[in-house]
N, C-alpha and C positions, 0 to 999 in steps of 0.2 A: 327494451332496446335489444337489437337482435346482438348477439355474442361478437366480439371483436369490432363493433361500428364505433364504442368510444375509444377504440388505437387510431383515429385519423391520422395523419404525420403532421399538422399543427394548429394550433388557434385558429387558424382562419376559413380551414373547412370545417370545424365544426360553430362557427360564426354563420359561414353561410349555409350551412346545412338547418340551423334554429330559425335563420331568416327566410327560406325555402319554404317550411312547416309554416311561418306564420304567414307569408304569403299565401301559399295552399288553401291553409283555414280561411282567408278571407274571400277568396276564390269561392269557397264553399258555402259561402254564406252570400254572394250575390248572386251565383250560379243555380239555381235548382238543384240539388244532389249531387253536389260535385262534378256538374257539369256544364262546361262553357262553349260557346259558339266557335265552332274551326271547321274544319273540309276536308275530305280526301278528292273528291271532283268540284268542279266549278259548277254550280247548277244553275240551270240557263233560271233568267225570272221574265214572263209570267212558268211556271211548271210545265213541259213538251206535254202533247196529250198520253206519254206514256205512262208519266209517272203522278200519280194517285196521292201521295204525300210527300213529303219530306223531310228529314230531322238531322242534323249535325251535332254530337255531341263530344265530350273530354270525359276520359280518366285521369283523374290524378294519381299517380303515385303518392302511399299514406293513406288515403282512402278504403280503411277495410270494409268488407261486404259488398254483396251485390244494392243496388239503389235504384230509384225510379229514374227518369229519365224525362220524365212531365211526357213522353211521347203515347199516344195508344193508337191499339191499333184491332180489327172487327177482325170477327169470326172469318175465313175464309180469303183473307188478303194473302196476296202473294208478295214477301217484303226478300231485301237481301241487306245484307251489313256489308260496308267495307271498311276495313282497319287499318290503322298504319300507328307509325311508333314503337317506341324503346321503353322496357322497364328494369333499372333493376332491383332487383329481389335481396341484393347483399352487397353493396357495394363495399363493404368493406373489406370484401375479398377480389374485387377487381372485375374486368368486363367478364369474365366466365359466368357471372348468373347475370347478365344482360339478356333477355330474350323477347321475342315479338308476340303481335297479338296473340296470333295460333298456338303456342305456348303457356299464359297467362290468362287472354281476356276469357270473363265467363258472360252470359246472356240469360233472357228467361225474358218470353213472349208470352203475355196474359199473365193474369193475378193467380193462375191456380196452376202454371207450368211449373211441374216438378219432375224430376230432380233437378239442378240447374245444369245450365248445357255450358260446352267447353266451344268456343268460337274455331271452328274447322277450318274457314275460309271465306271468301266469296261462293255463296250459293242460294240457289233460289230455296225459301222456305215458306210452307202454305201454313197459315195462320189457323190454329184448333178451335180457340176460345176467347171472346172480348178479352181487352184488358190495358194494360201496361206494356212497356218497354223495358225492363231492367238490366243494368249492367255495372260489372266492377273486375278485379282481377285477381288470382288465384295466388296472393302474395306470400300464404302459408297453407297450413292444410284447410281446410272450407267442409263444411257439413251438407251435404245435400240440399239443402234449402239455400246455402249462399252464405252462410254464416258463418266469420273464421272462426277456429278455434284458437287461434294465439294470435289476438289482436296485435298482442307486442312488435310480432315480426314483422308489421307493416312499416314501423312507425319510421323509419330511417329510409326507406327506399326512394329513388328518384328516377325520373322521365316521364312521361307518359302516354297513351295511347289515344287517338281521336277517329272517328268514326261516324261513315256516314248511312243512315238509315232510310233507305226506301221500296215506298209501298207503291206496288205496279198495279197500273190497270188492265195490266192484260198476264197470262202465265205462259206467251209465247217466248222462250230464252233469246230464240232469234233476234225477235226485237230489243229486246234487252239485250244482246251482246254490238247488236249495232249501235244503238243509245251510247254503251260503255267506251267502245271504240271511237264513237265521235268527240265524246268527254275527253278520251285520253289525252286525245291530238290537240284540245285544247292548252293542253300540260306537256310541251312536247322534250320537255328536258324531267320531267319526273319516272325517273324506271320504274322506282316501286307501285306506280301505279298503273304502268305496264304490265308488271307481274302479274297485279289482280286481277285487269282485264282477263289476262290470259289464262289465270287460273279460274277464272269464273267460265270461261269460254270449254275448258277442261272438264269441270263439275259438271256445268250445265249439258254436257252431251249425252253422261248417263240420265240425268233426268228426261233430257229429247227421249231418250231409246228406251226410259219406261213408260213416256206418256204415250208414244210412237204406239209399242206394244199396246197398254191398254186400248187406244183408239179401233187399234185391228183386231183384237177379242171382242171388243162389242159388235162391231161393224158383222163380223163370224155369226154372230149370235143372234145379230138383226135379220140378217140372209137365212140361218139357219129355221128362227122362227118362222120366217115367209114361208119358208118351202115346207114347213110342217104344218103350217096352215093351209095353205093350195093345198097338200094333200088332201088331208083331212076332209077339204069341201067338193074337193074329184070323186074321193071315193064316195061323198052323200047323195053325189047326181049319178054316177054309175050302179046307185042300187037301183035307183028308179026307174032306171032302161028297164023295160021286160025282155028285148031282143037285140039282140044285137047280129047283124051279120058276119059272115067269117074274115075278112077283109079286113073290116072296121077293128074287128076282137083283136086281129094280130097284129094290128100297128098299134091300138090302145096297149097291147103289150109290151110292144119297145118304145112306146113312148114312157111307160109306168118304169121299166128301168133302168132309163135314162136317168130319170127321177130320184131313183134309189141310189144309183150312182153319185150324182150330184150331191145327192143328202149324205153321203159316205163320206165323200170328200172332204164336207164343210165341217161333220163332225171330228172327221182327223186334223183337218189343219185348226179348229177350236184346241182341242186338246195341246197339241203343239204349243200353240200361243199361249193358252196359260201356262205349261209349265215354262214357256221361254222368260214368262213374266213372274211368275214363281223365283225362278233362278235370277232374277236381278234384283226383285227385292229383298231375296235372300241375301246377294253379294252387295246390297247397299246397307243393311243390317248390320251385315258383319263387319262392316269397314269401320260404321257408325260405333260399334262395341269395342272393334278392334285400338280406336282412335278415344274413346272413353274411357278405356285402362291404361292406356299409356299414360294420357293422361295423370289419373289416379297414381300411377306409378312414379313419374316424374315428382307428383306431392310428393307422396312418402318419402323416396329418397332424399329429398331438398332437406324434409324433415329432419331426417335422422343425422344426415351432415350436419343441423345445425346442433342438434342434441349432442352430437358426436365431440362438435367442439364446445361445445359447454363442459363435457366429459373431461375433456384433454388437459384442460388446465390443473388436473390436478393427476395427470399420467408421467409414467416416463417420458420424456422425446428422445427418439430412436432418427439420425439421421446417416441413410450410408451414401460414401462419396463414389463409391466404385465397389461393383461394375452398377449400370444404368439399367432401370428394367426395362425386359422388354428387349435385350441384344439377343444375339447369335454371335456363337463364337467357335472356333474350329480346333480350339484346343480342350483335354478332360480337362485342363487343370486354370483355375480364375481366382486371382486375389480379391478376397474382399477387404475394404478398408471402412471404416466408418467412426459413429463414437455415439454413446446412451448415455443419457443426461437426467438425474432429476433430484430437483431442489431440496429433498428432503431424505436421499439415499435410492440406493438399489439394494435391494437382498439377494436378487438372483439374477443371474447373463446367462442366456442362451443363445449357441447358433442351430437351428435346424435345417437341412439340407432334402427333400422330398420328402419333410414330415417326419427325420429322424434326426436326434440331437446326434450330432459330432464332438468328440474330442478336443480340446480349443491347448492343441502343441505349445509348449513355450512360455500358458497362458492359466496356469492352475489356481490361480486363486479369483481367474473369472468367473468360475461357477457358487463360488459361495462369498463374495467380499467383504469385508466391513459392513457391518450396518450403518456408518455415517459415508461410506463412497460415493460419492455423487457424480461421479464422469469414468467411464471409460471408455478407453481408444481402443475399438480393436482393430487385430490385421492377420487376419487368417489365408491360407491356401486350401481352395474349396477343388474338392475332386466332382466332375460332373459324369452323367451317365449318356449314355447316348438319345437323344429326341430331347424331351421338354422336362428343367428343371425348375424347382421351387426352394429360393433361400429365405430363411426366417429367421430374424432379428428376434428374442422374446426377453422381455425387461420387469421385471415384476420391483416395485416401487417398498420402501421398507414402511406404508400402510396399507399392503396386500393388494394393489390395483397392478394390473398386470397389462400392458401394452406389446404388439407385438406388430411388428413392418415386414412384409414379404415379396420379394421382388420373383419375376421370372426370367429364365436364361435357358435359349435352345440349344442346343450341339448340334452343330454338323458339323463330324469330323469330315474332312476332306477324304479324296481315296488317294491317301497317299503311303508309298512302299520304302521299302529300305533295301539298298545294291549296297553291298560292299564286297572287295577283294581284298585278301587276307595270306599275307606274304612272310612266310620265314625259311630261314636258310642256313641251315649249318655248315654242313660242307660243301668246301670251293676244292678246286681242283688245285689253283695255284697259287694259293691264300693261305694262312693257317684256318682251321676250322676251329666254328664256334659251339659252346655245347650248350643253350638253351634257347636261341631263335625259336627252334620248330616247335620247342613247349610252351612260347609265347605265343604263337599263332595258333595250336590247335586249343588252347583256352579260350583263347579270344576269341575264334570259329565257334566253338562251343557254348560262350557266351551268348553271342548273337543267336544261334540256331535254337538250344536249349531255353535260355533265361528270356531273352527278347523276342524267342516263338519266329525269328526270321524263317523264311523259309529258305531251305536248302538248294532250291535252286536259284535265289539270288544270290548266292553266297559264291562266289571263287579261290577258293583253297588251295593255292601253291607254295608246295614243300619243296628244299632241297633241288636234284634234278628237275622237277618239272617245271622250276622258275625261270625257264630259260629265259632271253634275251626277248628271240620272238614272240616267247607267248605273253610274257610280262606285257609287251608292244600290243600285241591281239586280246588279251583282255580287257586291258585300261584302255586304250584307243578306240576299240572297235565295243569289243562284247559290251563293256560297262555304259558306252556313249549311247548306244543301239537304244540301252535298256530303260534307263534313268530317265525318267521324266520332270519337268520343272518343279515339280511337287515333291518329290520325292528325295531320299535322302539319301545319299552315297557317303559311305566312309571306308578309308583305306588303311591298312595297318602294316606295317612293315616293320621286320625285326629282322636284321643283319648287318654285313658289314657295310659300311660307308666310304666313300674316297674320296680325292679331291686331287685336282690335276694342274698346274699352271696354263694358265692363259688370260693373256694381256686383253683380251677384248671380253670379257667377263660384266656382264651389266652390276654385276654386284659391288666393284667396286675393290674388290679384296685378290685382284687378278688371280681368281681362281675357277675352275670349273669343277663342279658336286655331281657326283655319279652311286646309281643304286647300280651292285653287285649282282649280276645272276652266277652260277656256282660255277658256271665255265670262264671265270670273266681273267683276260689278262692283265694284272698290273702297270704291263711295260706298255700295253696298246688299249688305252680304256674307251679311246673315241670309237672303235668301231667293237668292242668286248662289252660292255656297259650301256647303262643307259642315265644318256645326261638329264640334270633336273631342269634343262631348259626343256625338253623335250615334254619331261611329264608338267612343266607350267603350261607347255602348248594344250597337254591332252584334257587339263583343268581347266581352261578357258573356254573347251570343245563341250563340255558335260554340260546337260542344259539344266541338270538340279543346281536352285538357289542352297542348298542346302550341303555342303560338302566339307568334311572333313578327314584330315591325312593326318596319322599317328606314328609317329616313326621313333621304335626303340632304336636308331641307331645315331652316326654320329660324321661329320667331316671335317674332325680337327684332324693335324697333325701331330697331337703329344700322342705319346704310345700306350698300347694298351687299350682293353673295352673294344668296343666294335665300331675301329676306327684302322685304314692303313693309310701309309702317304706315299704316291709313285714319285720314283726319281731321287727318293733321299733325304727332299727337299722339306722342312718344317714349313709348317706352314700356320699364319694369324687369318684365322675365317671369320669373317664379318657376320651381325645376324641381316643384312642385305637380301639374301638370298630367299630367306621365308620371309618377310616385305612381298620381294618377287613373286616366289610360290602362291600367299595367298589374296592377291589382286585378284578382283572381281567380287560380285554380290554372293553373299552369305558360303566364304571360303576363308574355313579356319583350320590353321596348321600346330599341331600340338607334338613337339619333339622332345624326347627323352635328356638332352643336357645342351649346354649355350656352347656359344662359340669357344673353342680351342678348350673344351671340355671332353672330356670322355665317356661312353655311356658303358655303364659296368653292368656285367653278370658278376652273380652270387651264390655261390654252390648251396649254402644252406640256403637259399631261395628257391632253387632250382627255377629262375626267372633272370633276366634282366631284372635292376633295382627298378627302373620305369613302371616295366608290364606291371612285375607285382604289386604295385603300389595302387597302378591304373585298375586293374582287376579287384582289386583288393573296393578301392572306389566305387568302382561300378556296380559292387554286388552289397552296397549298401552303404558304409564309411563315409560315404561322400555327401549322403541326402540328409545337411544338417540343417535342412527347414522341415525334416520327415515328410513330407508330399509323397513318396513314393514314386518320386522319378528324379534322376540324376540329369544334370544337364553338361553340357563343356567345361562352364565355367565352374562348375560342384567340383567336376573331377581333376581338373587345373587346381583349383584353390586346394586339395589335399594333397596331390601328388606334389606340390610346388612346396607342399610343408615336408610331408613324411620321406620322399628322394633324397634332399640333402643331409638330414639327421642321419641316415642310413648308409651315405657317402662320406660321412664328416663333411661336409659342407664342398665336395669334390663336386657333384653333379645339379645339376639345377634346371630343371622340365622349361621350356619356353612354349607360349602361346602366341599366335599373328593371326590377326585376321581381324574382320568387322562383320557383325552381323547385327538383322533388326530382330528383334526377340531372339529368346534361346532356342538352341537347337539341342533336343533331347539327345543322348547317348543309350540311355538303357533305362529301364525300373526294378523297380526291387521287390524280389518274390517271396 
C-alpha cells in the first residue's frame, strides 16, 4: 500500500475503496486484460472506407504492467490512439498527482516493440512489425519492457483511462483530420475531444512536412536520374557522327549546356531537400527524446516523494508559519516564526540563513536542548542581504536522522532616502539663553550623517542665528517638501525653547497657541516673531513622505524652568491635543521630550537635554533589545520613556502620537 493511503479520513472510503478493488478484479476477469468496451469518438458502423480497423479499450487504475489488448495489428499499418481520463497515482495526498493520459498512459505496438513507449498524444504512427496492442499506465517506476518495479504503488489508485485505437487505410493526415473533425461534431458538447482533434491536426502537420519533403527528394532524384540517362545515350549517338557541320556543332553546344545547367540545378535543390529533411527528422528525434526523459523524470521524482514519505515518518517535522516562501520583501529585516517537532527528541536546532548558521538571540539553549525536547517554538529576527535569500530550518532528531526545510525570500529594497532638518538654538536675543540645544543638534546631525551614512546634503543644520523665522519657513516649507518623496523618510529634530500664547480659537482645546522660537523671536509679539505649530501641522500635511517624524527636545508648558517661557505672565494647563493635531495623517509620528505642563531639562553633567541624551544614548544601541541591529521609534520611545523620568525623578516624561502601519526605523547600530 502506497505510504499515507491507510490515513483516509474514515470507514467509508476505505469501504469503498476495498469495494472499487473488487469490482476492478472482476472487470478484469470478464474483460480481456483489464480491458473493457468504452469510446472517445462515436464510430460510424458499417467502418467509413477510411478506417482499416477498430478497437475501444479501458485502463483501470490497479492494474499494474503494460497488458494485451486482444487487438493486432500488421507490419506497416498506419494506427493513431486517442485517450481521454483521469488517474490518480496517490490519492491519499489529494488531486496533485491526478494526471492525464500523456502523463501516465504507456503503449507497445507488436510483440517485440521495445523499449515501452510513453503515450505523446494523438498521432499518426507507422506500424514496424506484426503483433499486439499493449497497454497500461506508468503508476510507479516501470522497467523498460513495462514491468513495474513496486507493484505495491499501484494498488490504491483510482480513475481511469479509455482509448480509442485506429488502423487507417490510407497515411494521408488530411483525410484523417477530416474523419476526426466529422466525429467531433458528432460530440458537440465534448471539449476534450476537441482538444485531440486539434492536437492531432498539430502533430499531424509535422508529419505532412516530412512526408511532403520525402515525396520531393524522390521526385529530385527521379528528374535527376532521367537527365543522367538522356545524357549518357546523347553522348553514345554523338560519337557515331563522323561529321558534323559548323552550325550544327554550335547549337549541339548550347544545347549540351543547357543540359549541364539543368543537371546543376537538380543536383543543388537534391541536396537541399535532404538536408531540409535531415533537419526535421532530426527535430522530430529530439522532441521524441526530449519527451521520453521527462517522462523518465517525472518517474523518479513521483518515486522519491513517495520514498521521501516513508522516510518522514520517523524525521523531525519542521513547520514554519512566517514568512511564506517564495515572497519579496522590501525590508533587510523578516521575522521568522515557526516550531520543530519530534516524537522521540531533538538533539540539535538550527537556523541557517544563505547556508550560514546564525546566532538564535534570547534563545541559547536552542542549539543544544535536552535530549527528551520534543517541541520548539522558534521566533527569530532574520537580517536579509540584497537579491535572493535562503532560510534553513535544520532539526536533527535524538536517533541521528536529521531533517532540514528551506524556504526562499527576495529583497528589494525600495530606493528610498532620508531628509531630515536638524534645529538647535541657544541663544535668543530676548529670551534667557540655553546652554545645550546646539550640542543636541550637532550629535544628532552627526548621528545621522556619521552612523546612519545619511548624506550631507539631505541634511539641514540650523544653529543659533541662522534658524531664523524665514528660513526655518524656507526649509521645512519649501526645501524639505521639494525634496521628500513618498518613500522616503523625513525626520525633524528640534531642541530649544518653546512657547505658548493665549488664544480662544485654538483647535486644541486648551485655549492656547504653541510656537517654535527662532533666536530673534519676541515674547510680547510671538504671532508675527515665531512660528506657530499650526503652521508647521499645515507644512506636515504638505510633505508627500508616509514616513515622518518630529522630535522635539523642547516644551509648552507654563511651569518655569527647562526650555519652556510663558508670554503675558499668564500660567498656563497645555493639553496633549496639540500633538493629536500635529501628528494627523498617514505614517506621522511625533515624539517630544516631556507631557503637558512638564518641563523639559538640561543637565550640566549631561552636557544634553535629559531627552537627547537618553535618545542618542538609544539610538546608538541601548534601545535594540531584540538585538537586530536596527532601532526603530517605538525601541527608542520604550527606553527613553524608562531612563528620562529616573533621571528627572519622575519630573519629565517623553510622549509619543502618531500611527503607523509597520515600524519606521530611526537608525542602526555600528
Amino acid at each position: 500500500m502506497r505510504p499515507g493511503c491507510k490515513n483516509r479520513p474514515h470507514f467509508l472510503k476505505r469501504g469503498l475503496g476495498f469495494l472499487f478493488r473488487i469490482a476492478s478484479a472482476a472487470m478484469f476477469l470478464l474483460a480481456p486484460m483489464n480491458y473493457a468496451n468504452s469510446s472517445v469518438i462515436k464510430m460510424p458502423k458499417p467502418l467509413p472506407d477510411i478506417v482499416k480497423n477498430y478497437k475501444s479499450a479501458k485502463v483501470w487504475a490497479g492494474s499494474s504492467g503494460v497488458n494485451h489488448t486482444g487487438f493486432k495489428v500488421n507490419r506497416g499499418d498506419y494506427i493513431t490512439v486517442l485517450a481521454k481520463g483521469i488517474i490518480n497515482v496517490w490519492p491519499a495526498k489529494g488531486k496533485e498527482y491526478a494526471y492525464g493520459p500523456k502523463a501516465l498512459l504507456l503503449f507497445q505496438i507488436g510483440d517485440n516493440d521495445y523499449p515501452v513507449r510513453r503515450y505523446k498524444g494523438p498521432e499518426l504512427m507507422e506500424v514496424k512489425e506484426d503483433g499486439g496492442v499493449y497497454l497500461g499506465y506508468r503508476g510507479s517506476e516501470m522497467s523498460p519492457s513495462g514491468r513495474p518495479l513496486k507493484p505495491a504503488h499501484f494498488n490504491d489508485d483510482v480513475g481511469s483511462f479509455y482509448m480509442d485505437i485506429i488502423v487507417w487505410k490510407t497515411n494521408d493526415p488530411k483525410l484523417m483530420i477530416k474523419f476526426l473533425e466529422e466525429a467531433s461534431l458528432a460530440k458537440p458538447k465534448d471539449e476534450d475531444l476537441k482538444e485531440i482533434v486539434q492536437e492531432f491536426r498539430w502533430r499531424s502537420g509535422g508529419y505532412l512536412a516530412l512526408q511532403e519533403k520525402k515525396r520531393e527528394v524522390e521526385e529530385i532524384k527521379k528528374e535527376l536520374s532521367i537527365a543522367e540517362t538522356k545524357e549518357i545515350s546523347e553522348i553514345k549517338k554523338e560519337e557515331k557522327k563522323v561529321a558534323i557541320r559548323p552550325k550544327e556543332k554550335e547549337a549541339q553546344g548550347i544545347k549540351n549546356n543547357d543540359k549541364e545547367k539543368a543537371t546543376e540545378d537538380l543536383t543543388e535543390r537534391l541536396q537541399k531537400g535532404l538536408q531540409a529533411l535531415k533537419e526535421l527528422e532530426d527535430t522530430k528525434k529530439k522532441l521524441s527524446e526530449r519527451e521520453e526523459k521527462e517522462a523518465q523524470l517525472l518517474a523518479r521524482l513521483e518515486s522519491m516523494e513517495r520514498e521521501r514519505s516513508i522516510q518522514s515518518k520517523n524525521l523531525p517535522v519542521i513547520a514554519i508559519a512566517y514568512p511564506k516562501d517564495g515572497i519579496s520583501v522590501d525590508s533587510e529585516h523578516v521575522s521568522l516564526y515557526g516550531v520543530a517537532e519530534h516524537e522521540k527528541g531533538i538533539s540539535k536546532f538550527e537556523i541557517l540563513v544563505n547556508n550560514k548558521p546564525v546566532g538564535l538571540k534570547g534563545h541559547k539553549d536552542l542549539q543544544l536542548p535536552p535530549k527528551d525536547r520534543k517541541r520548539i517554538e522558534f521566533s527569530e529576527r532574520i537580517r536579509l542581504r540584497e537579491g535572493q535569500n535562503t532560510i534553513s530550518i535544520a532539526v536533527q532528531g535524538t536517533e541521528g536522522l536529521t531533517n532540514q526545510k528551506t524556504i526562499s525570500i527576495q529583497l528589494a529594497k525600495k530606493q528610498e532616502k532620508v531628509y531630515a532638518v536638524v534645529i538647535g538654538i541657544n541663544k535668543y536675543k530676548n529670551l534667557p539663553s540655553l546652554k545645550y540645544a546646539v550640542n543636541d543638534a550637532r550629535e544628532f546631525y552627526r548621528y545621522l550623517t556619521e552612523v546612519n551614512q545619511v548624506p550631507k546634503d539631505h541634511v539641514w543644520l540650523l544653529l543659533d542665528e541662522e534658524a531664523t523665522l524665514d528660513k526655518l519657513r524656507r526649509t521645512l516649507g519649501t526645501l524639505l517638501r521639494r525634496s521628500a518623496g513618498r518613500d522616503d523618510t523625513v525626520i525633524i529634530f528640534l531642541a530649544g525653547h518653546g512657547a505658548t500664547e493665549t488664544d480662544p480659537s485654538s483647535p486644541d482645546g486648551d485655549g492656547l497657541e504653541k510656537y517654535i522660537l527662532p533666536p530673534n523671536a519676541d515674547p510680547m509679539d510671538l504671532y508675527s516673531s515665531a512660528m506657530p505649530m499650526s503652521e508647521v501641522a499645515r507644512i506636515f500635511q504638505r510633505i508627500s513622505s508616509e514616513r515622518l517624524v518630529f522630535i522635539g527636545d523642547t516644551c509648552y508648558s507654563g511651569a518655569s524652568g527647562g526650555r519652556t517661557i510663558l508670554a503675558g505672565g499668564t500660567r498656563a494647563t497645555v493639553s496633549g491635543a496639540f500633538l493629536e493635531r500635529l501628528s494627523q495623517g498617514k505614517g506621522r509620528v511625533i515624539l517630544t521630550a516631556s507631557d503637558a505642563n512638564e518641563v523639559s531639562v538640561e543637565k550640566d553633567e549631561l552636557k544634553h537635554g535629559v531627552f537627547t541624551y537618553y535618545l542618542l544614548e538609544g539610538l546608538r544601541g541601548k534601545a535594540d533589545v531584540d538585538g537586530d541591529g536596527v532601532i526603530t521609534v517605538d525601541e527608542v520611545y520604550r527606553y527613553v520613556s524608562t531612563k528620562v523620568p529616573q533621571a528627572t525623578g519622575q519630573d519629565q516624561h517623553p510622549v509619543r502620537k502618531g500611527e503607523t502601519t509597520g515600524q519606521i526605523v530611526l537608525g542602526v547600530v555600528k
